[in-house]
C-alpha positions as CSV (number, residue, x, y, z in Angstrom):
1,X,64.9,74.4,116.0
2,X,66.4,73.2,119.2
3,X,65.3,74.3,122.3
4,X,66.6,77.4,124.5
5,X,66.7,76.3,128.3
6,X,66.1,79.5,130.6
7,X,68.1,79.2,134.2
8,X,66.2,81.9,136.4
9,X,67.2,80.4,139.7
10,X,68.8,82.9,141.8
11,X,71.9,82.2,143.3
12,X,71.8,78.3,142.4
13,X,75.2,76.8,141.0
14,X,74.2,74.1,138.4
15,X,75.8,70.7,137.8
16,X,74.7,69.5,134.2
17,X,75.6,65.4,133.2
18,X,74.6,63.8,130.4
19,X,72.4,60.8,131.5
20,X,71.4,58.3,129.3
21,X,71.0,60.8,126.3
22,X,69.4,63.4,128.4
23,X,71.4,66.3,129.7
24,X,70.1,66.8,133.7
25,X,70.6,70.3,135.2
26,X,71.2,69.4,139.1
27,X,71.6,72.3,142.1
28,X,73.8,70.2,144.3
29,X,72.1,66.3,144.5
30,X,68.7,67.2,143.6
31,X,67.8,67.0,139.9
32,X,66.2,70.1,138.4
33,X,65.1,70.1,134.9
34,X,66.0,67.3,132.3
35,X,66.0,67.2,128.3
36,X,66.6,65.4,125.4
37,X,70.5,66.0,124.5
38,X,70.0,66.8,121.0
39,X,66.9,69.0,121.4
40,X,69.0,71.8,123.7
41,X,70.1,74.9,121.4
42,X,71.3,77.4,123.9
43,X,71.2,78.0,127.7
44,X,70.4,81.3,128.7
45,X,71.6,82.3,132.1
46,X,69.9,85.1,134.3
47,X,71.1,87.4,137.3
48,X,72.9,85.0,139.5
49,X,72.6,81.5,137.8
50,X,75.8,79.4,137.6
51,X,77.0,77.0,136.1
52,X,80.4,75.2,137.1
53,X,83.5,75.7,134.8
54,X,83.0,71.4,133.9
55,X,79.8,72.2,132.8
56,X,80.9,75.3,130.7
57,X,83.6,73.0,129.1
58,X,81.1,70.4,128.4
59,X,78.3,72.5,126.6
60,X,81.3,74.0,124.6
61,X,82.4,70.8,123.0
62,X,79.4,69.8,122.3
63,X,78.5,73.4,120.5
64,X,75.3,74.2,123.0
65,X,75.9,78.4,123.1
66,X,76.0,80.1,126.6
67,X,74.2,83.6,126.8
68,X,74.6,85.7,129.8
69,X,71.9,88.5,130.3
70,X,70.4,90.9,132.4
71,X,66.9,90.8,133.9
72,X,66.0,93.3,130.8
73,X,67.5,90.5,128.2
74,X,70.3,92.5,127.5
75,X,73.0,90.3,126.3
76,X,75.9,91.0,129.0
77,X,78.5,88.0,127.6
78,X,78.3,84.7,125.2
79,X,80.2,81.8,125.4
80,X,80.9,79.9,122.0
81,X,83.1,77.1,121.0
82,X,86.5,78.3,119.7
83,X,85.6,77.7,115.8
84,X,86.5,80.1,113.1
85,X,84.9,79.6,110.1
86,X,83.6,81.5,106.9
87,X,87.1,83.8,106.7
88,X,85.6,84.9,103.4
89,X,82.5,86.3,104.4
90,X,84.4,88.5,107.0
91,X,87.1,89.6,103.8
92,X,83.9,90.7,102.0
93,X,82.4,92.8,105.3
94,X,86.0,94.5,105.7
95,X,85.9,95.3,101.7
96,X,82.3,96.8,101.8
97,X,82.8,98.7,104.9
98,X,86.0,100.2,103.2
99,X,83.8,101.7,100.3
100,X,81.2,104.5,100.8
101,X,79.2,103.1,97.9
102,X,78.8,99.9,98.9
103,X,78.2,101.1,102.5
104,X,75.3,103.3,101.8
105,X,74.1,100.4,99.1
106,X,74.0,97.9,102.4
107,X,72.6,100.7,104.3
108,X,69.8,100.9,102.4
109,X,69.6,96.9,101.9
110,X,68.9,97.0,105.7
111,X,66.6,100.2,105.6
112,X,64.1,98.6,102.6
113,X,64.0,95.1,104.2
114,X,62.7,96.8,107.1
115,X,60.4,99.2,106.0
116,X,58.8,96.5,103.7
117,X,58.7,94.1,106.6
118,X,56.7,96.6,108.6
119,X,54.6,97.3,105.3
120,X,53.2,94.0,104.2
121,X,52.7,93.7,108.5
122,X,50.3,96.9,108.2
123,X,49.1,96.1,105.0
124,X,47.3,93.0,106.5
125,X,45.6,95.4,109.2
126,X,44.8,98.6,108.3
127,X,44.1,101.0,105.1
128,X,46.0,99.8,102.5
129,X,45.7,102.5,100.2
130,X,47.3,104.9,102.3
131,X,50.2,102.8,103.8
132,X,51.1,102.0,100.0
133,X,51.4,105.2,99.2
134,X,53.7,106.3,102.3
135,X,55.7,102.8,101.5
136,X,56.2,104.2,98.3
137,X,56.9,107.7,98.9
138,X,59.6,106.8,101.8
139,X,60.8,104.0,99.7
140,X,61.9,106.9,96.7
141,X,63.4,109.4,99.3
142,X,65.5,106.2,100.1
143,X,66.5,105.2,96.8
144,X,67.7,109.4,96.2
145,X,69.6,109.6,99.7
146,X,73.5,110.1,99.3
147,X,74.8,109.4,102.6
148,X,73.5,107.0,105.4
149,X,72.7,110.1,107.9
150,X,70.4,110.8,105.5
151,X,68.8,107.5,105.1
152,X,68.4,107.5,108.6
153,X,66.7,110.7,109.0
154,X,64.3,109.4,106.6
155,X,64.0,105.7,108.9
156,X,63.0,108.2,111.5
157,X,60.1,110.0,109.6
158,X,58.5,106.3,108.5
159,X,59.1,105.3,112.5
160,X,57.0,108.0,113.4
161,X,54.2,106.9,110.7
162,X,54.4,103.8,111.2
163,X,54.4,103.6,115.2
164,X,51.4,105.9,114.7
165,X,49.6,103.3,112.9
166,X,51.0,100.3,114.9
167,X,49.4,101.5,118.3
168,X,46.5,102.6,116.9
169,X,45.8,98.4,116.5
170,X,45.7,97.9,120.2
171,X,42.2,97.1,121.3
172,X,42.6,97.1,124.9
173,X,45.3,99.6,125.8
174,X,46.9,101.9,122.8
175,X,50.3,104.1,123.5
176,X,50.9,107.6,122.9
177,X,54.3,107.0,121.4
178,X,57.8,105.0,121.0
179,X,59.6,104.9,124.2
180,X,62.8,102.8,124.7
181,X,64.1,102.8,128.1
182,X,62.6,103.5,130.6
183,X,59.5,102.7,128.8
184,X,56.6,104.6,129.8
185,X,53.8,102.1,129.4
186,X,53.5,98.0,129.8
187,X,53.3,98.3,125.9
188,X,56.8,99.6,125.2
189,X,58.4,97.7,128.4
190,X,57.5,94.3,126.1
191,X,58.6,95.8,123.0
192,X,62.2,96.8,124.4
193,X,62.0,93.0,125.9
194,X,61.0,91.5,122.7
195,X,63.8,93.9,120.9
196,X,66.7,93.2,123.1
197,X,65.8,89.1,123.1
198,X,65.9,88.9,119.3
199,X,68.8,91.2,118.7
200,X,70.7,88.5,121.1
201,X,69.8,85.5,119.2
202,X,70.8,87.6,116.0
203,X,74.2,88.1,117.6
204,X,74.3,84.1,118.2
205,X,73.3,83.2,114.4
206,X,75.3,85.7,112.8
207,X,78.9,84.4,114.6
208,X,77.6,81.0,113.8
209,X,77.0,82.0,110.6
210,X,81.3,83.6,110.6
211,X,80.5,87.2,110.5
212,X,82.4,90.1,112.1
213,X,79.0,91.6,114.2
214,X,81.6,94.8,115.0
215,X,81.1,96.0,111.4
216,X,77.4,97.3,110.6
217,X,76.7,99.8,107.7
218,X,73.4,101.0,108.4
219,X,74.5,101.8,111.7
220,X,77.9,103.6,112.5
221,X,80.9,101.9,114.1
222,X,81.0,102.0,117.8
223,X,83.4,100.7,120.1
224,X,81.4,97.6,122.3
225,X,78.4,97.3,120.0
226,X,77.3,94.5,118.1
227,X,77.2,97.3,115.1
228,X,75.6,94.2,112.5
229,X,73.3,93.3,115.0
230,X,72.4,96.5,114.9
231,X,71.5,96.6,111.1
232,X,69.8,93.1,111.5
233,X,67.3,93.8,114.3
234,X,65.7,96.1,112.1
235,X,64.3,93.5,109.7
236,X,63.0,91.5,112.4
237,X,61.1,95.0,114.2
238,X,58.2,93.8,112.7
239,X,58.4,90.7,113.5
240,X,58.2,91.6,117.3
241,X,55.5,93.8,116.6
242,X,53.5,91.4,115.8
243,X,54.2,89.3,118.1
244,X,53.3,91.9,120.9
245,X,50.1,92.9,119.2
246,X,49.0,89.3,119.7
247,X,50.0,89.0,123.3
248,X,48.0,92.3,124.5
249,X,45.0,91.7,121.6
250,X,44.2,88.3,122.9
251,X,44.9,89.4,126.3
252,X,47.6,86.8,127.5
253,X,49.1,89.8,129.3
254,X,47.8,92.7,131.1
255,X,48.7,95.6,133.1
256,X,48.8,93.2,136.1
257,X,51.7,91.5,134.8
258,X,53.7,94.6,135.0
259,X,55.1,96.5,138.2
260,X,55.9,100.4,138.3
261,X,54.8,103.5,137.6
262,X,55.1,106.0,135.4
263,X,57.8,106.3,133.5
264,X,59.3,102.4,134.6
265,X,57.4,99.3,133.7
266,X,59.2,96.0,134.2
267,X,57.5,92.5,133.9
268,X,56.6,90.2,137.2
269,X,58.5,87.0,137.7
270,X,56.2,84.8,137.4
271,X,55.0,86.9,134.0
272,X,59.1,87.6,133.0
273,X,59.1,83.4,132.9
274,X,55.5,83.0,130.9
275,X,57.2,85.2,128.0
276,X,60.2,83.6,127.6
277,X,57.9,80.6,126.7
278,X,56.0,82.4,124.6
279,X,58.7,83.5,122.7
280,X,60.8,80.5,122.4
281,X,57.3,78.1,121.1
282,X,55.6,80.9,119.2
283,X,58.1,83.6,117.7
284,X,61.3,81.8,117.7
285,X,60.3,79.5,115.8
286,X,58.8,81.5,113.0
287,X,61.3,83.7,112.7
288,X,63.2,82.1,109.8
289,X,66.0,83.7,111.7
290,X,68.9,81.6,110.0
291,X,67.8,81.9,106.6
292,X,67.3,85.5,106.8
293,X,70.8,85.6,108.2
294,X,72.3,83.2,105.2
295,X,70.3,85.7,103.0
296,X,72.5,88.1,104.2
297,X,75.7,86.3,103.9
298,X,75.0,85.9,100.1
299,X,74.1,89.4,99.6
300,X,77.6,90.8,101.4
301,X,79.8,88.5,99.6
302,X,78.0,88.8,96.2
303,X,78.6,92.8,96.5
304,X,82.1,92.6,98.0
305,X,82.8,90.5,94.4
306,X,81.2,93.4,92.1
């Protein structure tokens, strides 16, 4: 997987050449950060980091994605190269999403990838007996569910177990509950991080990939929402579980890496930047990302065709 190049420099207007098959990042004459050309993926650009329109055109051509985000990692703009491709795949979106049926059947596509993602991930750590059985049980009220708001009320019960379990694996620190934001422990404020990250590299695979993110089917249809996305984060939840188990298990971060109080934790600088490298070398690039994605493509045109 090529590499994703994060620009945290505050207020710094970048000059990027192509130098003897390296692409150089320069603010004004002095020279930055350098890399192999073929080995940058994406460029991820934070608060006030620039990059000059030449530049922009450059990355562009040569298909290197630009991803605007907050400090949170919320994706706030992409830049892509103007390529349409895969018109078929969207045809076969539009066609589900006009059918009920095959709406709730993708719904619940979504809802049993994720809920046996999160199983086999418990399976490997706690009682086994008992997860199966509540994978099983929640599995069946899925299969019997008519409408989508009912498969999600039933996401919402298994959440509740399974978050339940998932904390209690914390050796060091171990949360009372699920909290989105503001998170209300150091726990959660890396969980929405790790979330928000993901679901903004599944938003650059799946328009590489030619699909129409506006139209989800586990999720409803909102105006300015990645709506697939949506759908497509939850199969990688457990993923980032994981992955944040590890982090606080083996202690790579603490409570020190976090500032704020009570019901607002946010991550340091110096920490903020020791993540992103964490996540690019060790979930990234395990998260068989674009297969799962292609996965997907086959499924939606395959039951457009039925």
């Amino acid at each position: 997987m090529n590499k994703t190049i994060y620009l945290f420099d505050k207020d710094c207007e970048y000059n990027i050449k192509k130098v003897n098959g390296n692409i150089a990042f320069y603010n004004g004459e002095t020279l930055k950060y350098r890399f192999p050309y073929g080995d940058v993926g994406s460029i991820v650009l934070f608060n006030n980091t620039q990059l000059t329109v030449p530049c922009i055109k450059m990355l562009l051509e040569n298909e290197i994605d630009v991803l605007y985000c907050d400090y949170g990692g919320r994706l706030i703009a992409r830049l892509e190269s103007y390529r349409k491709k895969n018109i078929k795949l969207r045809l076969s979106q539009y066609r589900i999403s006009l059918s009920e049926e095959k709406t709730l059947a993708m719904a619940k596509y979504f809802f049993n990838e994720k809920i046996t993602a999160q199983y086999k991930f418990l399976y490997r750590l706690s009682e086994r007996k008992k997860i199966t059985t509540e994978y099983i049980k929640y599995k069946e009220f899925a299969m019997q569910a008519k409408t989508v708001s009912a498969l999600l009320g039933i996401e919402g019960y298994f959440a509740e177990y399974y978050f339940g379990k998932y904390f209690g694996l914390f050796k060091y620190y171990k949360p009372a509950k699920r909290t989105r934001r503001p998170a209300e422990d150091t726990v959660n404020s890396l969980m929405n991080l790790c979330y928000t990250l993901t679901s903004s590299y599944i938003t650059i695979n799946l328009s590489a990939e030619g699909f129409d993110c506006s139209i989800g089917y586990l999720h409803s249809l909102q105006e300015e929402r990645d709506n697939l996305t949506c759908d497509v984060i939850e199969i990688f939840r457990s993923k980032c579980d994981a992955f944040i188990l590890k982090l606080f298990n083996r202690k790579e971060f603490t409570a020190n890496d976090f500032y704020g109080k009570e019901k607002n934790f946010y991550l340091k600088k110096d920490a903020y930047k020791k993540f992103l490298l964490k996540y690019n070398d060790e979930f990234l690039i395990i998260s068989d990302m674009e297969e799962i994605i292609k996965k997907l493509a086959m499924k939606i045109t395959e039951m457009a065709d039925e």
